[in-house]
C-alpha positions in Angstrom: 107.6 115.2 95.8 109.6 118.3 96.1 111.8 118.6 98.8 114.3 122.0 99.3 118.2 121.6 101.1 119.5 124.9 102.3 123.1 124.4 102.1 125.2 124.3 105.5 128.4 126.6 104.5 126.9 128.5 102.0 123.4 128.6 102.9 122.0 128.2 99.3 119.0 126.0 98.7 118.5 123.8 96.6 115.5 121.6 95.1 115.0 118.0 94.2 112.2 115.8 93.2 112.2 112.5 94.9 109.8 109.2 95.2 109.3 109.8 99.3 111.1 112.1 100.8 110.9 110.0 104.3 113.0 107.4 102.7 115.5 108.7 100.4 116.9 106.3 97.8 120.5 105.3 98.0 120.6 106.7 94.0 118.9 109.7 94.9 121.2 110.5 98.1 124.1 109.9 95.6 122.5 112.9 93.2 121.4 115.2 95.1 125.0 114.8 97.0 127.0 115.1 94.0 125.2 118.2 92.8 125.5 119.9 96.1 129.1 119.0 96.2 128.7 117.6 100.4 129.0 114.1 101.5 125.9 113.7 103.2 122.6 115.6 104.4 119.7 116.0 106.7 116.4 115.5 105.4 113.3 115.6 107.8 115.9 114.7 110.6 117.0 111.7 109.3 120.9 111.6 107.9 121.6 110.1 104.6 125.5 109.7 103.4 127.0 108.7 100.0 127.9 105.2 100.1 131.7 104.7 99.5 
């Protein structure tokens, strides 16, 4: 499923396609992360963070 992040600083918004977008793998977290250049988002409420 397609789900879109609009970027908190620069308010940009971005797509990604992921398995269930209620429960965000760890993997995809790390991706969509890394290409948005933050350290963690807000997706349907629910905050996800890159594992360090």
């Amino acid at each position: 499923m397609i789900i879109t992040i609009q970027h908190q600083i620069d308010k940009t918004h971005h797509k990604f396609d992921v398995v269930d977008p209620d429960n965000i793998s760890s993997i995809e977290v790390w991706a969509i992360c890394t290409e948005m250049n933050v350290q963690a988002i807000l997706v349907n409420g629910k905050y996800y963070e890159i594992n360090k």
